[in-house]
ZAGU-971228 format. One record per residue (C-alpha): residue number from 1; residue in one letter; x, y, z. Coordinates in steps of 0.5 Angstrom, whole numbers, plus 500, padded with zeros to 3 digits. Layout:
BEGIN
(r NUM; "a"; (X; Y; Z)),
...
***
This chain:
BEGIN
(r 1; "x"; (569; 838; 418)),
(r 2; "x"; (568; 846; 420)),
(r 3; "x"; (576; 847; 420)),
(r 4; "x"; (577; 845; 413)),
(r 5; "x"; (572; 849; 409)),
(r 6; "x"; (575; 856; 410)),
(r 7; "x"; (582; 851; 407)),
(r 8; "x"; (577; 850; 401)),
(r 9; "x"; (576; 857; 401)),
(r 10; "x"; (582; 859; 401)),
(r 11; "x"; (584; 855; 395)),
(r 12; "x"; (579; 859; 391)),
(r 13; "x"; (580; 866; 393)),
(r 14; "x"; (588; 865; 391)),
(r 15; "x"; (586; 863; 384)),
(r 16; "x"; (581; 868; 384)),
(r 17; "x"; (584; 873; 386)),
(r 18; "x"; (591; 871; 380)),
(r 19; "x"; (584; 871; 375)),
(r 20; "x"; (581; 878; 377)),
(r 21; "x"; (590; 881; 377)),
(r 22; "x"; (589; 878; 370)),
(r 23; "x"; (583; 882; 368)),
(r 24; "x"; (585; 889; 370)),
(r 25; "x"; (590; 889; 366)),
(r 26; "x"; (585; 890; 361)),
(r 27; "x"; (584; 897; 362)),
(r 28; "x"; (580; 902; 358)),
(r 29; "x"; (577; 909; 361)),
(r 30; "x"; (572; 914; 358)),
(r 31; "x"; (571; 920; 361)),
(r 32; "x"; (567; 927; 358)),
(r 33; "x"; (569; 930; 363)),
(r 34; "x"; (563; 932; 367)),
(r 35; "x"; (565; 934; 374)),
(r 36; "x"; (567; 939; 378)),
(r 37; "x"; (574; 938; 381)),
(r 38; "x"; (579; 941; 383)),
(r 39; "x"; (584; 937; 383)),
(r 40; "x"; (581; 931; 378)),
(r 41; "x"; (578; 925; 381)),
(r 42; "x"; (572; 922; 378)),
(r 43; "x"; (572; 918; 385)),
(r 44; "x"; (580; 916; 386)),
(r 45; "x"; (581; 915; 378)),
(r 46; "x"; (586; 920; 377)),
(r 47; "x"; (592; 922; 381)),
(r 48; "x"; (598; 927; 381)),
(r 49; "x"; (603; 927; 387)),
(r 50; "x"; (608; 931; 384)),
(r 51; "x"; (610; 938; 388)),
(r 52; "x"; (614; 941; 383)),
(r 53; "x"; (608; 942; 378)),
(r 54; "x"; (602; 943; 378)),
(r 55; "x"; (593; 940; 378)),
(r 56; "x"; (588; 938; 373)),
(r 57; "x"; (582; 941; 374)),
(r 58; "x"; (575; 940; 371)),
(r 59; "x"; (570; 944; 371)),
(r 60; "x"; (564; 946; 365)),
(r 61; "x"; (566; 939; 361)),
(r 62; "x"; (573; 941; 360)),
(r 63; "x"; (579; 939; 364)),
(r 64; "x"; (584; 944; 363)),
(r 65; "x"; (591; 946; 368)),
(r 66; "x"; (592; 951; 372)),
(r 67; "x"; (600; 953; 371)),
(r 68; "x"; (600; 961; 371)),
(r 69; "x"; (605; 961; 366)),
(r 70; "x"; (610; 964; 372)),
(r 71; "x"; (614; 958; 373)),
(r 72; "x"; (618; 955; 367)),
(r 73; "x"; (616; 948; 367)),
(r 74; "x"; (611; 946; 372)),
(r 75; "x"; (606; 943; 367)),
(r 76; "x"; (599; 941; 370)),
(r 77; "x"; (599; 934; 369)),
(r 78; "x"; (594; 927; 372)),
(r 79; "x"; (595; 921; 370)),
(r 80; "x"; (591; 914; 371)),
(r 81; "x"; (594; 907; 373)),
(r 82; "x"; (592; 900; 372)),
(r 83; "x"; (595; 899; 365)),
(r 84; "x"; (599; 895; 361)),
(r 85; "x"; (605; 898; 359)),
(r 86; "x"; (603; 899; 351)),
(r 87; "x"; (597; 904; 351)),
(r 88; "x"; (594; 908; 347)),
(r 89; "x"; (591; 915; 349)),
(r 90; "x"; (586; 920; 346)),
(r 91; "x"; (583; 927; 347)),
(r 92; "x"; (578; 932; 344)),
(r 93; "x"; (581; 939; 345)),
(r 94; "x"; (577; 946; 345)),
(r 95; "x"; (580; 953; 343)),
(r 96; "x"; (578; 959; 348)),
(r 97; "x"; (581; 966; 347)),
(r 98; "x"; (588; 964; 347)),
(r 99; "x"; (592; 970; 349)),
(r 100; "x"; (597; 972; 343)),
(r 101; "x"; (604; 970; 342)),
(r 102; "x"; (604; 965; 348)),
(r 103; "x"; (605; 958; 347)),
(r 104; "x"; (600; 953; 349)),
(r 105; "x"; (600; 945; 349)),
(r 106; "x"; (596; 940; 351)),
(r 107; "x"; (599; 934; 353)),
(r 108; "x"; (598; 926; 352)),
(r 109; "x"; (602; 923; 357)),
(r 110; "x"; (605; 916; 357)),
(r 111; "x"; (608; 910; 361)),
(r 112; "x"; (607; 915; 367)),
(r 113; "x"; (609; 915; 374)),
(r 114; "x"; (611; 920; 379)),
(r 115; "x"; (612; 921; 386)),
(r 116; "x"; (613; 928; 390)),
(r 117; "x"; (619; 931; 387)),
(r 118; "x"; (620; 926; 380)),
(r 119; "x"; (615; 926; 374)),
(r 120; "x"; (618; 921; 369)),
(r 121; "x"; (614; 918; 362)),
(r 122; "x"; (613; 921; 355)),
(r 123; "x"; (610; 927; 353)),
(r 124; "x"; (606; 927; 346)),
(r 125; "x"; (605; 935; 346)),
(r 126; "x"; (600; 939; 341)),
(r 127; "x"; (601; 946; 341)),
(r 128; "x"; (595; 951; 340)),
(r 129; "x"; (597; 954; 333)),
(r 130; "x"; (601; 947; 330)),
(r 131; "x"; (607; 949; 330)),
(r 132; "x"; (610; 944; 333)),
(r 133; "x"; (608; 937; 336)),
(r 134; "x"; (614; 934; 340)),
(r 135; "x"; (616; 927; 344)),
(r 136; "x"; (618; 930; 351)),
(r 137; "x"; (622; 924; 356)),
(r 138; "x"; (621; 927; 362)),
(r 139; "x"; (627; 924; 366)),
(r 140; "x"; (624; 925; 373)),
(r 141; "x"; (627; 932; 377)),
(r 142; "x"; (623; 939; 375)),
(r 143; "x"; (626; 941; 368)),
(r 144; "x"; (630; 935; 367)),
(r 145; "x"; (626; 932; 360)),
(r 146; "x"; (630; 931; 354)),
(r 147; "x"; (627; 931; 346)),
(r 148; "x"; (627; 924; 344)),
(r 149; "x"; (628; 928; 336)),
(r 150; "x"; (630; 935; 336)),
(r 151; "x"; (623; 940; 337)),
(r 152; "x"; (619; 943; 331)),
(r 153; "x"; (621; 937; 327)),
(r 154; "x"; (614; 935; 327)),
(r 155; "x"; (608; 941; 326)),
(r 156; "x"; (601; 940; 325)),
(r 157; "x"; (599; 944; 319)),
(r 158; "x"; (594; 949; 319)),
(r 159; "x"; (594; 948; 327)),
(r 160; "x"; (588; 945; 332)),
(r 161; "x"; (581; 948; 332)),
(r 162; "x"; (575; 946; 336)),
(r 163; "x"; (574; 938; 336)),
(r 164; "x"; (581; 936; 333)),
(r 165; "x"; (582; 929; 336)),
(r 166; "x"; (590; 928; 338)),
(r 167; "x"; (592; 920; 340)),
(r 168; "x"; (599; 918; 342)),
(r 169; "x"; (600; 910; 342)),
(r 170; "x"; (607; 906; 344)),
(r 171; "x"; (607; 900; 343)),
(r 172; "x"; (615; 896; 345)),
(r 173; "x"; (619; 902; 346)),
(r 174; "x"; (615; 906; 339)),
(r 175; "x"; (612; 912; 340)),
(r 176; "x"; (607; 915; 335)),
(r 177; "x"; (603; 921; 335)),
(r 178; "x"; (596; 923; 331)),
(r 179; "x"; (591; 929; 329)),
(r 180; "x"; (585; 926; 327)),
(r 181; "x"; (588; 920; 326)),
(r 182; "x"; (593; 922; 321)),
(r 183; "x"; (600; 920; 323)),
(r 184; "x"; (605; 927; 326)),
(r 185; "x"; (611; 923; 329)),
(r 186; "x"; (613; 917; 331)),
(r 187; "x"; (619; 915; 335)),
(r 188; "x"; (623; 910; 339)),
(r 189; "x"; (626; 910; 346)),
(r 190; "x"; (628; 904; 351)),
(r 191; "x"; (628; 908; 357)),
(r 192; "x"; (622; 907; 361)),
(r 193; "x"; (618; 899; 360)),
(r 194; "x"; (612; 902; 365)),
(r 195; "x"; (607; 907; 368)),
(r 196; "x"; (600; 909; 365)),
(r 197; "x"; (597; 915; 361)),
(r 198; "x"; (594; 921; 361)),
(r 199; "x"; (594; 929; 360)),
(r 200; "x"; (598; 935; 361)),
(r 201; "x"; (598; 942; 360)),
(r 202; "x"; (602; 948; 359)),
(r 203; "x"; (603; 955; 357)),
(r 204; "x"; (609; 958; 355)),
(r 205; "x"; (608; 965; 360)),
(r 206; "x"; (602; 969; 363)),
(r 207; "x"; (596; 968; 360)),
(r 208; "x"; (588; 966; 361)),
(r 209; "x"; (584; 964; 363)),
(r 210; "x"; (586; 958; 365)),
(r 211; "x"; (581; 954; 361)),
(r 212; "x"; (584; 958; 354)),
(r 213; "x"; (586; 951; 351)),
(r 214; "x"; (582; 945; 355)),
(r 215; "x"; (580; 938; 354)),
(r 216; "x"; (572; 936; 353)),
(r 217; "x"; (574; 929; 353)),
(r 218; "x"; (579; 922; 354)),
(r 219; "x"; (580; 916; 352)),
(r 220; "x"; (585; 910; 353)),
(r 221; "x"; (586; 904; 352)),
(r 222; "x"; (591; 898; 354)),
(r 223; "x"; (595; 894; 347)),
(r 224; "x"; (596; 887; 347)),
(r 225; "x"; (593; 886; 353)),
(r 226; "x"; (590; 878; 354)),
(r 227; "x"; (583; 878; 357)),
(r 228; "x"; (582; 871; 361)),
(r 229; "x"; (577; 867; 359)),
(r 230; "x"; (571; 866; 365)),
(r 231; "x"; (571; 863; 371)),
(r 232; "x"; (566; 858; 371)),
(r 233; "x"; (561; 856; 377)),
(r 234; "x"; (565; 853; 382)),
(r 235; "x"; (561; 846; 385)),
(r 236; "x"; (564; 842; 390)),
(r 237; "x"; (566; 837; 384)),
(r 238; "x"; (569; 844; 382)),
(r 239; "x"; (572; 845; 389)),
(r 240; "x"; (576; 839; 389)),
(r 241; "x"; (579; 839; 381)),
(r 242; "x"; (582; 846; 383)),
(r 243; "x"; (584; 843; 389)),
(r 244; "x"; (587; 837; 387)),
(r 245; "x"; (591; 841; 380)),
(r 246; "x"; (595; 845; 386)),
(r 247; "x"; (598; 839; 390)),
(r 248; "x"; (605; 841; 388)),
(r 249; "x"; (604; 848; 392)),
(r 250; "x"; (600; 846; 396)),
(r 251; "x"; (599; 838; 399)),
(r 252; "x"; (596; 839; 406)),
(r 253; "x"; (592; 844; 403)),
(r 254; "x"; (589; 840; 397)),
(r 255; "x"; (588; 834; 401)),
(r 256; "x"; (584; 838; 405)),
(r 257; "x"; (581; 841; 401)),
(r 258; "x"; (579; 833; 397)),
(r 259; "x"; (577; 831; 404)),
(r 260; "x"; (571; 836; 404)),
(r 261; "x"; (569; 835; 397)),
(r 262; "x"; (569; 828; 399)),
(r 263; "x"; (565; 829; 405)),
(r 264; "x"; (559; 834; 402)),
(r 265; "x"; (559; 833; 395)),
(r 266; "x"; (556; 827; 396)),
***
């Protein structure tokens, strides 16, 4: 008796679990940035493992890097998980006292993934003063990235300004980027099928303060992604139906299971 209840418990763990792997694969995250971190958290949603680049921060309701600008291409970057790979990424910008002549970038990033010294995905980058706004494919090493169409093929006219919204979408292997929901680029690369998004920065030299072109807010979303419908309450007349549906996997542990159902159904 005793020993075939934890078998039934088992059997509905298995089959919860596959549902709740289901459910997280419909991903959103909002954030206005309200924490004070260094580097970005908010309670482990944030990771960057990367030794070659450098930290997100948040502080005042902005989340902003803190390259120096001395090092070339050591963008700050941090990026979410638990996506499908086709997402969508959105954020709010805000314009400090920008230093003259320096570029400064957001980032949007996509189908993201790193390890200690690789950083591979795609960048959607939106420059301070519109200049341009490229799709970068990181390839893995520090400056190892390749323009997926050749730079300033793409320009968002009269520049960014406090509270533009900047998105960066891909769906299959189609890249698009927007300014206020008006189209800028779109392109198609097969290189990479998963990772996660999320956001970067970068300045061309030495300026500040860091905090001189920031983000007061984000959202992403997974795309396509399929909602599983709810798990019903599980009766004991419930218990023995999921254990008999899994008698070609599993014949000693549905027999056993019925044999309880039977036995304390009633």
């Amino acid at each position: 008796m005793t020993r075939s209840l934890p078998l039934v418990t088992a059997s509905v763990l298995v089959l919860l679990l596959v549902h709740s792997t289901s459910a997280r694969a419909a991903t959103a995250y909002v954030t206005d940035f309200d924490l004070t971190e260094s580097p970005i958290s908010e309670q482990g949603a944030w990771s960057q493992t990367g030794l070659d680049w450098n930290k997100v921060v948040t502080a005042g309701g902005l989340a902003f890097g803190t390259q120096t600008g001395n090092g070339g291409f050591d963008d700050s970057y941090a990026y979410l998980s638990g996506f499908t790979p086709d997402q969508l990424a959105s954020a709010v910008v805000q314009l400090g006292a920008l230093g003259g002549g320096v570029t400064h970038e957001v980032e949007l990033l996509l189908r993201w993934a790193d390890s200690e010294h690789s950083a591979r995905g795609y960048e959607c980058n939106f420059a301070h003063d519109g200049q341009y706004a490229d799709i970068v494919r990181w390839n893995g090493p520090k400056d190892s990235f390749t323009y997926l169409v050749p730079t300033l093929t793409a320009a968002i006219p009269g520049g960014l300004h406090n509270g533009d919204t900047v998105s960066a979408k891909i769906i299959g292997h189609t890249i698009t980027t927007y300014v206020n929901g008006t189209q800028i680029l779109t392109v198609t690369d097969n290189t990479f099928n998963d990772g996660n998004p999320g956001i970067g920065f970068f300045r061309g030299g030495p300026s500040g303060p860091q905090n001189d072109f920031s983000l007061t807010h984000f959202s992403a979303s997974s795309l396509n992604a399929t909602t599983p419908a709810p798990v019903p309450a599980l009766g004991w007349g419930m218990l023995s139906f999921l254990a008999l549906a899994s008698v070609a996997a599993f014949p000693l542990l549905a027999w056993r299971a019925s044999l309880a159902a039977r036995r304390f159904g009633s």
